[in-house]
Structures are given as structure tokens and as C-alpha cells.
N, C-alpha and C positions, 0 to 999 in steps of 0.2 A: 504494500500500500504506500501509497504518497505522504512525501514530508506534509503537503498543504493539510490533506486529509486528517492527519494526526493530528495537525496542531487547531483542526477546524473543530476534531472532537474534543479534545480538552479544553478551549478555549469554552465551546457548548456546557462541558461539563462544568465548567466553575461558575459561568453565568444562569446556567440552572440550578446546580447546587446550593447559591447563595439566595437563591427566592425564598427556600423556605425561613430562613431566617429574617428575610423581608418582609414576610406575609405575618408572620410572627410580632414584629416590633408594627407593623400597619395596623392590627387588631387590636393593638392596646387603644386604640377610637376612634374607627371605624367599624361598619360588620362587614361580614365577608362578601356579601353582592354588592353594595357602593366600592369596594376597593377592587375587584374583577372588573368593574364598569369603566372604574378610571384607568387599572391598569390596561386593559383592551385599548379604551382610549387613545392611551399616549403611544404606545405600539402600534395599531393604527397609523396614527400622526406619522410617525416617522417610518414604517414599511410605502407609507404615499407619496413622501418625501423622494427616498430611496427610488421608487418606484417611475414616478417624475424624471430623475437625476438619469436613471438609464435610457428615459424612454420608452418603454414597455407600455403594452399595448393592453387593455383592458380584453380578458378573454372572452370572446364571445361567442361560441357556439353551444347550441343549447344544451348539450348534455354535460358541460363542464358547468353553470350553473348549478344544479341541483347537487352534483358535487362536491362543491367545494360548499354549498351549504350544509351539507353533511357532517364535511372537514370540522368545521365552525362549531356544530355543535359537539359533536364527539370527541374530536381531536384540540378541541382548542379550549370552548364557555362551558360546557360539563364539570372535563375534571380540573379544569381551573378554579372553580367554585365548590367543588366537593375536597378539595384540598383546603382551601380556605376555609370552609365550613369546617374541614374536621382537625385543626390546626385551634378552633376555637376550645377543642376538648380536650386536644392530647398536645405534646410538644412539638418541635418543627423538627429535631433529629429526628423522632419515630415516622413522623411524615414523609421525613424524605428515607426513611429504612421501607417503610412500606411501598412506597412508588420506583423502587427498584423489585417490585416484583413484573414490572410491565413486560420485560423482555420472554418471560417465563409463558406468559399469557400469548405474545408477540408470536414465536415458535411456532405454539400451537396452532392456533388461527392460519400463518399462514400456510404451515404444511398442509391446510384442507380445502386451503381460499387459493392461492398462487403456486401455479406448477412451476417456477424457477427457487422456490422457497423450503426443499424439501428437507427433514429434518435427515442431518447428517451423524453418525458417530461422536467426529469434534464439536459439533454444533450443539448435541445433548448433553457434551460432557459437560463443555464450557456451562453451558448454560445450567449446569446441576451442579456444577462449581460454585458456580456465581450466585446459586439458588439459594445454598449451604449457606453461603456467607453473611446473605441477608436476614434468613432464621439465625444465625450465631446473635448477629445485630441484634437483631428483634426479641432476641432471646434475653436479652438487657429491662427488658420491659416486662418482664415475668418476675413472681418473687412467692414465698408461702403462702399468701392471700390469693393466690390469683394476679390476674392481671395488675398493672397499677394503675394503665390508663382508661379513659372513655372508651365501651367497647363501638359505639356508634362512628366517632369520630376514626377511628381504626378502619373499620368497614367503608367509609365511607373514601380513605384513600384509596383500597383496596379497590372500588368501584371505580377509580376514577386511575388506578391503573389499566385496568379491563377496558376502560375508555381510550383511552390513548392506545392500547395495542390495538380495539380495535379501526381507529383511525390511523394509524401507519403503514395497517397490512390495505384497506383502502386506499390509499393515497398510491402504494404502489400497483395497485393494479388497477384503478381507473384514473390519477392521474402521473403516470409515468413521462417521462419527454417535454412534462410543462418547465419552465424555466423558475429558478426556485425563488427568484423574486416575485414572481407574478403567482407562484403558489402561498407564499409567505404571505403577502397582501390580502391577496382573497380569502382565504383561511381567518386572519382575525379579523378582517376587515368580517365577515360575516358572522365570526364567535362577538363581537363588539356589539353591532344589531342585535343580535339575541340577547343578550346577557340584558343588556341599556331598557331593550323592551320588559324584560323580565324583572328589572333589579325595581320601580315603583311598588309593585305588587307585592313582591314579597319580601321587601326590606321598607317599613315607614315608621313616621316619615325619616327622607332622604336624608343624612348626616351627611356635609363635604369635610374633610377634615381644613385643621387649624393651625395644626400644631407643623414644624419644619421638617421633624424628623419622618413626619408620614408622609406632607407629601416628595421628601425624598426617597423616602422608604418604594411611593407609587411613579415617582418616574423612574427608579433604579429598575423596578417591574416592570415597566413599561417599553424602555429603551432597551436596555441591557437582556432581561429578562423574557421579552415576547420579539420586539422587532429585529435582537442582530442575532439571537437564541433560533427563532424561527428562518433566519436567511441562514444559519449555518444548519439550521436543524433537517430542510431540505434539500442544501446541498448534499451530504451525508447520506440521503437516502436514496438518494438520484444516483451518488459514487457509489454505494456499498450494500444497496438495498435495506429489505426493511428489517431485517435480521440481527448484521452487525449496526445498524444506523441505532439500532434499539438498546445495545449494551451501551452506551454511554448514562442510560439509566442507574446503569449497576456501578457507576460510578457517584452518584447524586449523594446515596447515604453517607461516603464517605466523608465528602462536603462540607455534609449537610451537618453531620456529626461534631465536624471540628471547628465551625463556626459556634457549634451550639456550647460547646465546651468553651470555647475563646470569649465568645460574649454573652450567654446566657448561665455560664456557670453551670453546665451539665458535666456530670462526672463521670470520666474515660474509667474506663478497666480491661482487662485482660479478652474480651468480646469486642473490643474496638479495633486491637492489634488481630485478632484471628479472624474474624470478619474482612476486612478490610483486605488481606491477606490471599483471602478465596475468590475473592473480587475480581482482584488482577489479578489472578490465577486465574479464571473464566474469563475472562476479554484473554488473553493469550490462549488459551485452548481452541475458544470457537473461532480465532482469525487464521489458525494453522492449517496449511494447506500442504498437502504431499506433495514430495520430488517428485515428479515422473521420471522415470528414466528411461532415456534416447531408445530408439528401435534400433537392433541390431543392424539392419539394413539404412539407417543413418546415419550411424555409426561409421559403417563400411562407406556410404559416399564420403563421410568428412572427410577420412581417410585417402 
């Protein structure tokens, strides 16, 4: 794979990573559909910008419409909002432990949805590697009692994992070949719509926040987080499909974790190192690809 590639993954992984610790400090006043509304918002703003600046052409044939409104809602104002919803119960490291199960879910789907998608040896390893790691995580959040967190709020990321695999394994098979700025746009550009129409109803009345730190908190969201997140997050799936484009997920808790420790005072233990460990250990397995070796008759021409 390519140096661009790598560094478009990592780059993705820290600017998703650090959301949920942004959606975290955004909650302290706000609720979670006013702050999905504004972050769409600003992400939005600047995928049009973007979008503008290349030139790109608003897609217009009629079956990419209902599409990319799909995108929107599944892939993008769902589990954007069921993350934030359930961030109001549980903490943002478990958040982002649990939204590293997507890749897990990813697999599945598309082994049954996409005949270029089929699950491989390396590809179940990796990914029961990487599976492991996230239960070791998650395993941080069990104790004699039971659970410690809201079980709602857990579930709810868990649904809005399921959300996003199933818009990824979508997006590669009906929209492949679009250009990943014009897919990035359309995408929240229609999660925005939805979310904006939904957020009167069932968030009143409407709070704007006041305070610096939120709405730094929502254009870090915004920019960072949905508009240059979503232009690398399509590039990625375009290069690598929706497969390996999905393990950068399995990088999020990592993140997510060590921000939660650095500024919210969450406590590492021995399940952070071994976790985190299995991680990258599954993004290396599922990206291994066999030697082939030369045909005899190859051989003999090189010769």
C-alpha cells in the first residue's frame, strides 16, 4: 500500500479518534441533536467550500440521489447521534471501544452484499485479532457488580456501529467511481437535512451553546471531525475498499482511550496495553497478502 494511503489512514484515525472526546466536553451544555445539527452544519460549510474550490459538479443522475440519501442517514445523522446520545450515559473511551466493533459487522455484510468483498483466512484473522482487543478494552468496563456503565447508552453505540458498516458496504457497491469529494458533500450534506429537520422535535426547546469551549468543541466536529475525516474517509474506500477502509475503526478506541486518560482522568491499566496491542496486530494481519511465486515457465523466459 501507499505512503499517501497510510498517512490518509492515521491522519483519519486521530481526527476521528479525538471526536469522542469532543462530543464529551460539547455535552456538558448542549444535548446531543443540537450538537449533531451544528456539527453537520459546519462540515457541511466546509465539504461546499472544498467542493466549490475543485469545481465539482453537483451529481445528478437519479439513482445517485436516493443514495447518497441513504448514505446520510445510515452512514453519516444515525450513528452520529446515537453516539452522542449514548456518550450522555457512558464515557467517550467506552464509546469509542465500542465503535471499533464496526469492522467486525463490516466483514460480515459484505461477504453477502459485495462479490469482491469475500471473507479471507487473513481477513478473519485480522479481524478476530482486532475483535479480541476491543473485548480486552471493553473488558475495562466490567467489575463484581456487573456492568459499570448505562446499558442503553452501550447499545446504542453498538447500533450505530451496525450503522456505519452498514453504510460503507453500501457506498461500495452503489457508489463506487464517484469522486470522494462529491461523495463527502452529498453524504452530510444530506445527514445535515435530516438531522436539522429532526433535531426541533425531539430536542426542545433548541439550546445554541455559549460557552467557547463548545463551540470549539463543534467546529473541531465539524471541520476536523466530519469535513476533512469524510474526504479522507472516502478516499480510503475508493483505495482499499470497504474492508481494510473499515479497520481504521479498530484504531479509534485507542485514541479515544488516551485522550480520555490525558484529559478526563480515566484510569489506564494492564487492558489498555493488551488491547491496544491486538489492534495492531489485526490491521497487520488483514493487510497481509501472499508472495506469489513466479511460474516456472517465467522463470525460464527471464532466464
Amino acid at each position: 500500500m501507499k505512503l499517501k494511503e497510510w498517512g490518509a489512514f492515521w491522519l483519519l484515525a486521530l481526527a476521528w479518534g479525538s471526536s469522542f472526546l469532543w462530543i464529551k466536553i460539547a455535552l456538558e451544555e448542549i444535548g446531543p441533536f443540537t450538537l449533531i445539527a451544528l456539527r453537520l452544519l459546519f462540515g457541511s460549510l466546509g465539504l461546499l467550500a472544498v467542493m466549490g474550490l475543485q469545481r465539482q459538479p453537483f451529481p445528478r443522475h437519479p439513482k445517485l440521489i436516493p443514495a447518497y440519501l441513504f448514505m446520510g442517514a445510515f452512514n453519516t445523522g444515525l450513528p452520529f447521534v446515537l453516539i452522542a446520545w449514548g456518550e450522555t450515559r457512558i464515557d467517550s473511551g467506552l464509546a469509542s471501544i465500542l465503535n471499533g466493533t464496526m469492522p467486525l459487522f463490516t466483514i460480515i455484510i459484505a461477504h453477502f452484499w459485495l462479490h469482491d468483498e469475500k471473507i479471507t483466512l487473513p481477513r478473519l484473522l485480522g479481524l478476530l485479532l482486532g475483535f479480541m482487543g476491543v473485548v480486552v478494552l471493553v473488558s475495562r468496563d466490567f467489575g463484581p457488580q456487573g456492568i459499570h456503565s448505562n446499558l442503553w447508552g452501550q447499545l446504542a453505540c453498538l447500533a450505530a456501529a451496525v450503522s456505519y458498516a452498514t453504510g460503507i458496504n453500501f457506498s461500495r457497491k452503489h457508489l463506487r467511481g464517484q469522486p470522494p469529494v462529491v461523495q463527502a458533500t452529498m453524504v452530510v450534506l444530506n445527514a445535515t437535512v435530516l438531522v436539522w429537520l429532526a433535531t426541533p422535535f425531539l430536542e426542545h426547546p433548541l439550546h445554541l451553546p455559549t460557552l467557547p469551549i463548545t463551540w470549539l468543541a463543534v467546529a473541531w466536529l465539524g471541520l476536523l471531525g466530519s469535513c476533512l475525516a469524510y474526504l479522507l474517509y472516502f478516499y480510503l474506500l475508493n483505495a482499499w475498499g470497504a474492508t481494510r477502509a473499515s479497520l481504521v475503526i479498530y484504531v479509534l478506541p485507542i485514541v479515544g482511550l488516551l485522550l480520555g486518560i490525558t484529559f478526563l482522568d480515566e484510569v489506564p491499566d494492564w487492558r489498555l496495553v493488551a488491547g491496544s496491542l491486538l489492534v495492531v496486530a489485526g490491521i497487520a494481519v488483514v493487510n497481509l497478502r501472499p508472495q506469489l511465486k513466479p511460474k516456472p515457465a517465467a522463470v525460464a523466459a527471464a532466464d
